[in-house]
N, CA, C and O atoms as CSV, one atom per row, in Angstrom:
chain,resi,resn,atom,element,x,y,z
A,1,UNK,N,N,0.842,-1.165,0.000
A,1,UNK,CA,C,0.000,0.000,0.000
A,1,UNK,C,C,0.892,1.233,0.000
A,1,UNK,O,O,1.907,1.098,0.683
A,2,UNK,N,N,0.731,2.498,-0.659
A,2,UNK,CA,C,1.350,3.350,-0.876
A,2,UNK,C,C,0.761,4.566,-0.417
A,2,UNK,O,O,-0.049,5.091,-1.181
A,3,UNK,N,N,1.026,5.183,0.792
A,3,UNK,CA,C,1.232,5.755,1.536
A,3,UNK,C,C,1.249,7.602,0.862
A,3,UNK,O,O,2.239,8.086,0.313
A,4,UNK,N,N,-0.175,8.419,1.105
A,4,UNK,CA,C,-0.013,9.476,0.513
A,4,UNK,C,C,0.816,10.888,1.595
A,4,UNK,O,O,0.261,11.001,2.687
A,5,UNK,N,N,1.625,11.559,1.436
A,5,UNK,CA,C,2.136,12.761,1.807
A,5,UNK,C,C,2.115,13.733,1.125
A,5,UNK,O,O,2.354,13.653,-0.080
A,6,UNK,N,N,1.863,14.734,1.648
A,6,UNK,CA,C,1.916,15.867,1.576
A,6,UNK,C,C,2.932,16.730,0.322
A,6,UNK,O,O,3.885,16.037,-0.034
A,7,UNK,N,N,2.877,17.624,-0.123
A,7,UNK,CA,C,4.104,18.523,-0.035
A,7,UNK,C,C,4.055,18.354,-1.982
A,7,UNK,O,O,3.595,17.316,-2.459
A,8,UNK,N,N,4.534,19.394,-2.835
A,8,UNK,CA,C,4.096,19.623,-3.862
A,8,UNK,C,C,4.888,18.576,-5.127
A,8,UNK,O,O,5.995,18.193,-4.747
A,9,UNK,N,N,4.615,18.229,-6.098
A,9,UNK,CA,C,5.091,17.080,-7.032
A,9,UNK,C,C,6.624,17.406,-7.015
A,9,UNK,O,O,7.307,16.398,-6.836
A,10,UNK,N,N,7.333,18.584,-7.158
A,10,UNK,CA,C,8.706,19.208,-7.241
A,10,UNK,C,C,9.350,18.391,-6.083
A,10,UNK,O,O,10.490,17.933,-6.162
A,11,UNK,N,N,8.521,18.239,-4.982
A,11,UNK,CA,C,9.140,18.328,-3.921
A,11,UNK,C,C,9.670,16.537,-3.522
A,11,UNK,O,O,10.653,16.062,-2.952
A,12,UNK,N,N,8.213,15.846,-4.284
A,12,UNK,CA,C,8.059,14.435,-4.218
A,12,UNK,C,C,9.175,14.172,-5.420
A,12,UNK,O,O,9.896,13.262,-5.010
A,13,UNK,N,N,9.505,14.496,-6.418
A,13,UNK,CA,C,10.276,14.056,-7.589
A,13,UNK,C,C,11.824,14.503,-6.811
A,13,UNK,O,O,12.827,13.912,-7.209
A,14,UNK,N,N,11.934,15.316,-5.956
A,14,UNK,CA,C,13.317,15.456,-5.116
A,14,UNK,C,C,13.964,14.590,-4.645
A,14,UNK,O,O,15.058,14.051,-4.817
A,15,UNK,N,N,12.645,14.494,-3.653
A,15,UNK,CA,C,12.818,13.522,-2.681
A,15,UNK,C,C,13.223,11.432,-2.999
A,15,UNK,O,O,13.762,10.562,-2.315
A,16,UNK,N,N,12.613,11.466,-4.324
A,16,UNK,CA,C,12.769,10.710,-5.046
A,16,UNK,C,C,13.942,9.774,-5.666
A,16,UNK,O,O,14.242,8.581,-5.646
A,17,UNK,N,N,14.660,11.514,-6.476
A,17,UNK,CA,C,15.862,11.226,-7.182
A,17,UNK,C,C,16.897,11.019,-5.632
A,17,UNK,O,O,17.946,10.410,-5.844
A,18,UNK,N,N,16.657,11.488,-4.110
A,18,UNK,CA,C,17.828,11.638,-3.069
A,18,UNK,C,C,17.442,9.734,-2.797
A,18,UNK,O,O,18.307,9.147,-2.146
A,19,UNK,N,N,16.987,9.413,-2.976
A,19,UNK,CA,C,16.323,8.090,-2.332
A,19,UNK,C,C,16.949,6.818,-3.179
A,19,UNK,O,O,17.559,5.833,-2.764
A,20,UNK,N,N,16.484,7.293,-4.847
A,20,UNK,CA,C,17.523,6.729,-5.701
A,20,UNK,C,C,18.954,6.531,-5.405
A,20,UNK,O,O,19.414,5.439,-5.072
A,21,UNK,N,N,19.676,7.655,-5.539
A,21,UNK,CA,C,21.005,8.094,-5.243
A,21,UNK,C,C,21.591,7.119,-4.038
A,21,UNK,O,O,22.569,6.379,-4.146
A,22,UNK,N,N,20.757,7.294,-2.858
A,22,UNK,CA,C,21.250,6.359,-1.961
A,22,UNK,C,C,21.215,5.596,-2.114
A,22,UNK,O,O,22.204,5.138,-1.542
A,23,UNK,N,N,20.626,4.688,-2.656
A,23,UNK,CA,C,20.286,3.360,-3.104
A,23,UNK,C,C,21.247,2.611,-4.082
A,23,UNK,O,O,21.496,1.406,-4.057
A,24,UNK,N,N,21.849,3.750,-5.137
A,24,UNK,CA,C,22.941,3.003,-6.152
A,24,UNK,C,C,23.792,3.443,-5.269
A,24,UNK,O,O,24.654,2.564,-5.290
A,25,UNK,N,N,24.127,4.240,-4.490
A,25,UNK,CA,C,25.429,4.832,-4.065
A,25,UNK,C,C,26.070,3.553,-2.999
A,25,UNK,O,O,27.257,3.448,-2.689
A,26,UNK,N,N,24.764,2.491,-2.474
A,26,UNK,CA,C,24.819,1.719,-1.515
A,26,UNK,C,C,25.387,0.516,-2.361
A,26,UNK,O,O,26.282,-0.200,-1.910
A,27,UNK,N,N,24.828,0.324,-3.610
A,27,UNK,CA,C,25.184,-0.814,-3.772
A,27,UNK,C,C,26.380,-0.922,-4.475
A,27,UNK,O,O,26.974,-1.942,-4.822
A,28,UNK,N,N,26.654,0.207,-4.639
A,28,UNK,CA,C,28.442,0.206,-5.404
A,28,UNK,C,C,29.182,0.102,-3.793
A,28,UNK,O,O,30.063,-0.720,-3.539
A,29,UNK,N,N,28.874,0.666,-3.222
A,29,UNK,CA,C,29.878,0.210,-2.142
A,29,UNK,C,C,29.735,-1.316,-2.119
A,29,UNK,O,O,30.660,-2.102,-2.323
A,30,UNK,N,N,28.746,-1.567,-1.908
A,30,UNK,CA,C,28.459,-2.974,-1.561
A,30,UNK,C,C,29.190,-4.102,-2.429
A,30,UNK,O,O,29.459,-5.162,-1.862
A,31,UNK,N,N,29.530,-3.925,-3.801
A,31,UNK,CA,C,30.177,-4.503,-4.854
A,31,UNK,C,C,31.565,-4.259,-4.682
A,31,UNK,O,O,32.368,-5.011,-5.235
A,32,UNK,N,N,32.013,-3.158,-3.879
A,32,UNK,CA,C,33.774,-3.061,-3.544
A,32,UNK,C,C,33.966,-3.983,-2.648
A,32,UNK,O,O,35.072,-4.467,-2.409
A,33,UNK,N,N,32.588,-4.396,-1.907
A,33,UNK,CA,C,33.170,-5.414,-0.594
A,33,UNK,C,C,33.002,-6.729,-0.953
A,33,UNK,O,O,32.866,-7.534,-0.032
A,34,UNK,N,N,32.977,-7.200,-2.289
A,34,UNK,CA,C,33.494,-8.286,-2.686
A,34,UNK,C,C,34.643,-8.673,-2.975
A,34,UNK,O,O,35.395,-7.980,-3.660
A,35,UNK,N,N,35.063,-10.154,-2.378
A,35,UNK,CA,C,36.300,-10.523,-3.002
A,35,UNK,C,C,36.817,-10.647,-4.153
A,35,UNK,O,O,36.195,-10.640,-5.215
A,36,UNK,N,N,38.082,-10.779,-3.996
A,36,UNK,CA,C,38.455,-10.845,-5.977
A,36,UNK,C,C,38.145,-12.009,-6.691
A,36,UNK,O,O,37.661,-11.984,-7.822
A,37,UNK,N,N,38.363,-12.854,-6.172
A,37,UNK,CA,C,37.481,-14.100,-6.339
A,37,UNK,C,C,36.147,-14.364,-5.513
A,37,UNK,O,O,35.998,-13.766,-4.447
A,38,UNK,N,N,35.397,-15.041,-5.869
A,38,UNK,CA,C,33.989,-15.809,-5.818
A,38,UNK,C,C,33.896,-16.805,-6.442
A,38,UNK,O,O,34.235,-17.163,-7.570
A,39,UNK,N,N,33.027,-17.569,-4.990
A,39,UNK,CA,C,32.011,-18.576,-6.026
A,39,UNK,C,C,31.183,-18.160,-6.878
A,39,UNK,O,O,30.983,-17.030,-7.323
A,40,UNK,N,N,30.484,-19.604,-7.178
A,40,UNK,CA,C,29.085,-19.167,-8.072
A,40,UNK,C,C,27.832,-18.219,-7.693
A,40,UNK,O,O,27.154,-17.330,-8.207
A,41,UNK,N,N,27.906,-18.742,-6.819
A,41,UNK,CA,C,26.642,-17.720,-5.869
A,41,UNK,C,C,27.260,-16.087,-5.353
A,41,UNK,O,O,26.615,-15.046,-5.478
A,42,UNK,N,N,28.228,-16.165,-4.941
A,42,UNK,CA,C,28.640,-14.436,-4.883
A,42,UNK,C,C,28.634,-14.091,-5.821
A,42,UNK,O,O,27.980,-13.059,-5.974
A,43,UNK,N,N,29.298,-14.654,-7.018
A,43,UNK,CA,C,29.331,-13.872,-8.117
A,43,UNK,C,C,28.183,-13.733,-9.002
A,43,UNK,O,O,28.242,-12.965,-9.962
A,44,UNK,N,N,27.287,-14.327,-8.782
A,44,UNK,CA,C,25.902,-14.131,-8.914
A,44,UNK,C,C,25.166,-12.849,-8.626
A,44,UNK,O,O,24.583,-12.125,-9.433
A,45,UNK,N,N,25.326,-12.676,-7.062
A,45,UNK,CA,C,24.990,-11.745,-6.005
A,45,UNK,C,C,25.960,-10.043,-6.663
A,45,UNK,O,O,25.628,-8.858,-6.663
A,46,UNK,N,N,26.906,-10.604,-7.021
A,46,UNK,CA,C,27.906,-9.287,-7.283
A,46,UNK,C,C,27.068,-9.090,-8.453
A,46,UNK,O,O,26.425,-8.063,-8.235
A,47,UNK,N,N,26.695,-9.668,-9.820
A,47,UNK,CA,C,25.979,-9.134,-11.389
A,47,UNK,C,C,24.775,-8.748,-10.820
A,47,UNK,O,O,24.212,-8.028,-11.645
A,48,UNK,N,N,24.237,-8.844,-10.024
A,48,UNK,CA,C,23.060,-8.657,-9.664
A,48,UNK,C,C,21.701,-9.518,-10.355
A,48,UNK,O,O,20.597,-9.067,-10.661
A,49,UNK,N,N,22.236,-10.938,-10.471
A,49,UNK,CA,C,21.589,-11.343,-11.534
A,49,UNK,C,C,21.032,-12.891,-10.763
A,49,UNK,O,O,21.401,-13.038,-9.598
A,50,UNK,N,N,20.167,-14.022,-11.386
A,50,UNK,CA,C,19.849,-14.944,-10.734
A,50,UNK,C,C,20.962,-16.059,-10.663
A,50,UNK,O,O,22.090,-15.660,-10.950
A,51,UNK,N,N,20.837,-17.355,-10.338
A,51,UNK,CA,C,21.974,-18.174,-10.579
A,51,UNK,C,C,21.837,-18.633,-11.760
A,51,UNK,O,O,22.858,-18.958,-12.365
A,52,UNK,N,N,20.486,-18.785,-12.416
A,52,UNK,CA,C,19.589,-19.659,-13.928
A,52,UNK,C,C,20.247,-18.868,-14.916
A,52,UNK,O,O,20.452,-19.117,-16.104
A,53,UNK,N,N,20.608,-17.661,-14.076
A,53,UNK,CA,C,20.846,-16.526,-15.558
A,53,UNK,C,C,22.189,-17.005,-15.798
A,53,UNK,O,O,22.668,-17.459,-16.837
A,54,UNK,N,N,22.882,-16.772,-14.302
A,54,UNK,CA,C,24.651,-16.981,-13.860
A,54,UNK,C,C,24.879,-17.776,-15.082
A,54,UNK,O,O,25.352,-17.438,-16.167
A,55,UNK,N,N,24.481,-18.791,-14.701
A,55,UNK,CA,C,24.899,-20.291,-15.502
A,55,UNK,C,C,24.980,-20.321,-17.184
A,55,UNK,O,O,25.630,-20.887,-18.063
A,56,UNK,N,N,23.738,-19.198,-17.034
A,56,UNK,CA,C,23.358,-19.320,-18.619
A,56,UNK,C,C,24.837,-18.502,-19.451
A,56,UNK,O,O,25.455,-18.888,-20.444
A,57,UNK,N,N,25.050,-17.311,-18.620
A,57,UNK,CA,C,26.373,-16.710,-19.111
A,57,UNK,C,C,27.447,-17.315,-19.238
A,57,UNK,O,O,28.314,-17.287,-20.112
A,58,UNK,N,N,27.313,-17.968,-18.133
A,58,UNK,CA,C,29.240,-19.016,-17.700
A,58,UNK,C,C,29.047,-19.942,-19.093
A,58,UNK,O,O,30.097,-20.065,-19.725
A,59,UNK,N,N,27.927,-20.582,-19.646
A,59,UNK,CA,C,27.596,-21.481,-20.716
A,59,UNK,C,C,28.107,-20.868,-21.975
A,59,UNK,O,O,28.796,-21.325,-22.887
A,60,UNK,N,N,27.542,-19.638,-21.750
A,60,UNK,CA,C,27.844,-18.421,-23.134
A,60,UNK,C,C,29.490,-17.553,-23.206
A,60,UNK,O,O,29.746,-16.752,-24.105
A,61,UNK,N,N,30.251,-17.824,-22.342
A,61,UNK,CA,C,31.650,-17.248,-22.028
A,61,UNK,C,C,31.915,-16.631,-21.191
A,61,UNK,O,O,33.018,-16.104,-21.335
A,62,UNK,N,N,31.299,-16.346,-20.078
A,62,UNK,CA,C,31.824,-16.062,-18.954
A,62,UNK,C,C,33.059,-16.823,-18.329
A,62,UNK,O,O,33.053,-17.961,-17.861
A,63,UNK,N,N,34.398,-15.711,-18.451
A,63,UNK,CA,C,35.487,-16.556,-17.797
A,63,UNK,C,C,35.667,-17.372,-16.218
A,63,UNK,O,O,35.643,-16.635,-15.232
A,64,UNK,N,N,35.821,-18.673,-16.029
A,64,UNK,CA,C,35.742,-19.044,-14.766
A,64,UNK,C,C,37.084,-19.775,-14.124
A,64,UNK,O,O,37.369,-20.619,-14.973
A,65,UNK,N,N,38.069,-19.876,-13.027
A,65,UNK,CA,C,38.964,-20.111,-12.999
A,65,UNK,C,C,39.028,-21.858,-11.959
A,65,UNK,O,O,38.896,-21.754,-10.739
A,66,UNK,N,N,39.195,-23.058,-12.468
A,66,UNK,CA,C,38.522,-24.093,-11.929
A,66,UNK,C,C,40.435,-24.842,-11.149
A,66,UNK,O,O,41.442,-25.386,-11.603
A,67,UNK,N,N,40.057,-24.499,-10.183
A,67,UNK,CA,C,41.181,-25.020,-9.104
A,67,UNK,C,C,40.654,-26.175,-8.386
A,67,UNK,O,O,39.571,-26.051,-7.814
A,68,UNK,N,N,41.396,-27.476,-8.337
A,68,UNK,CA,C,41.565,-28.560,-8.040
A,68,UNK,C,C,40.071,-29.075,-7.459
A,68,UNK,O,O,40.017,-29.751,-6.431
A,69,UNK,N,N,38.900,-28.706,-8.189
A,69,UNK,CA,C,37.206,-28.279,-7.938
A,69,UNK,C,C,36.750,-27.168,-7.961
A,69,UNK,O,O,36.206,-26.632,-8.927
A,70,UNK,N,N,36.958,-26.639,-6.722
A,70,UNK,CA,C,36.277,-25.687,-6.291
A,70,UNK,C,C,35.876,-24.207,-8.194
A,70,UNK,O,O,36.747,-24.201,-9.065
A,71,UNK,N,N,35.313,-23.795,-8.276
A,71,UNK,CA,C,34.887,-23.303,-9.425
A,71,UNK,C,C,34.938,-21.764,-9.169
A,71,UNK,O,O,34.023,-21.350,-8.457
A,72,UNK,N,N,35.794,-20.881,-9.597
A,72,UNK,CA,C,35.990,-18.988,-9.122
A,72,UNK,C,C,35.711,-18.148,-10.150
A,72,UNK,O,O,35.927,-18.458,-11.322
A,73,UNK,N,N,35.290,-17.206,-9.842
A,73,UNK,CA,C,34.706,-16.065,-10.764
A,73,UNK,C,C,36.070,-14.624,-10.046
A,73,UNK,O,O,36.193,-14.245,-8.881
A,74,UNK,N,N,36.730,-14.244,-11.093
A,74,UNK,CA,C,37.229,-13.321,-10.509
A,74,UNK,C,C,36.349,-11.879,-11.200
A,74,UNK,O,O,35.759,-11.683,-12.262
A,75,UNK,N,N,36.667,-10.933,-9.810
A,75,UNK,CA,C,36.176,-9.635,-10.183
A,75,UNK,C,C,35.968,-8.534,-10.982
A,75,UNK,O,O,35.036,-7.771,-11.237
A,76,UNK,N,N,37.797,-8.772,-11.484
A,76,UNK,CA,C,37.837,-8.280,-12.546
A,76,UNK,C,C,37.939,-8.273,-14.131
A,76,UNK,O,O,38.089,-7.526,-15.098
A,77,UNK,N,N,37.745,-9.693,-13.735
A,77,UNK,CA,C,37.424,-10.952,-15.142
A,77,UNK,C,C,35.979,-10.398,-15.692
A,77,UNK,O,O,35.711,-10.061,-16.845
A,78,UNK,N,N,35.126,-10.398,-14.540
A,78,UNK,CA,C,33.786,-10.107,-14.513
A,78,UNK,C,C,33.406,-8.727,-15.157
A,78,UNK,O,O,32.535,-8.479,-15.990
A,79,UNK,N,N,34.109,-8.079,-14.672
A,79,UNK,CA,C,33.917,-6.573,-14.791
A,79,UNK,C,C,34.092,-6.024,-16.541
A,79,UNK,O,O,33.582,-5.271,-17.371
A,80,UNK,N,N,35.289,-7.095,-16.340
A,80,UNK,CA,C,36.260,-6.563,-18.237
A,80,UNK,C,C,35.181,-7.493,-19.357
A,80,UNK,O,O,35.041,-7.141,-20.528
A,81,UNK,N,N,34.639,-8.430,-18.902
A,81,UNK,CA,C,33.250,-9.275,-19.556
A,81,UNK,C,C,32.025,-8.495,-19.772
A,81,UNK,O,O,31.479,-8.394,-20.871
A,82,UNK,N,N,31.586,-7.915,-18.620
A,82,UNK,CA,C,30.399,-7.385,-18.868
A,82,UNK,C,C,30.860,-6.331,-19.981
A,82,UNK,O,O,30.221,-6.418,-21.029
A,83,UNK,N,N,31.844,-5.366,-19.939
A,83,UNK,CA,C,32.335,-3.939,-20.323
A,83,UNK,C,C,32.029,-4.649,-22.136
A,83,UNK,O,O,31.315,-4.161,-23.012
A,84,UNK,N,N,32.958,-6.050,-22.192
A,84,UNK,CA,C,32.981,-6.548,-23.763
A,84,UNK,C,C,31.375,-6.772,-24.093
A,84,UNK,O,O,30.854,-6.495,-25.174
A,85,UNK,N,N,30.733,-7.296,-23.010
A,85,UNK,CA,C,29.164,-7.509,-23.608
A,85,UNK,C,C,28.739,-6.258,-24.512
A,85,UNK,O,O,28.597,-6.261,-25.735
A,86,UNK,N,N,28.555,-5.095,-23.551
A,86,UNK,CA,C,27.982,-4.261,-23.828
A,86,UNK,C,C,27.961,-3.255,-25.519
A,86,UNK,O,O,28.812,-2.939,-26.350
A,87,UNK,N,N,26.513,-3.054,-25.355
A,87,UNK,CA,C,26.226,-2.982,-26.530
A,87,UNK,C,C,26.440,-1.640,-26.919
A,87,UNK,O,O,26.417,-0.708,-26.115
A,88,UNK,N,N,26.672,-1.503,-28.264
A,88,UNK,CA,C,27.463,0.384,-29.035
A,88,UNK,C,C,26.025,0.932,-29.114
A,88,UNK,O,O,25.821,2.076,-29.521
């Protein structure tokens, strides 16, 4: 339920964009406090994405670094991947 206040549309579209702001400003911090490596599931958590999706990328070329099992996503593997995804 959404909750009506007061105070003029200028004021609500302010209040808005400051609410936004905190919100990405939080989650970039939040992405520095990942390790350089990850599992599957952090590095999941770091794209901001599901694991169904994760998988679907790692399938499609996502670089992964596979030590004696255990399966790692590094950070900045990740980072320089998405940058190549992206579209002109």
């Amino acid at each position: 339920m959404q909750k009506s206040y007061g105070g003029s549309e200028a004021a609500k579209s302010d209040l808005a964009d400051i609410v936004r702001q905190a919100v990405e400003e939080a989650l970039k911090g939040q992405k520095n406090n990942m390790p350089a490596y990850m599992r599957r599931k952090d590095a999941a958590v770091y794209m901001g994405i599901g694991l169904t999706t994760f998988d679907k990328l790692v399938r499609e070329g996502l670089p992964a670094i596979v030590i004696d099992g255990p399966t790692l996503f590094s950070r900045a593997t990740i980072d320089a991947w998405l940058a190549d995804q992206q579209m002109d």
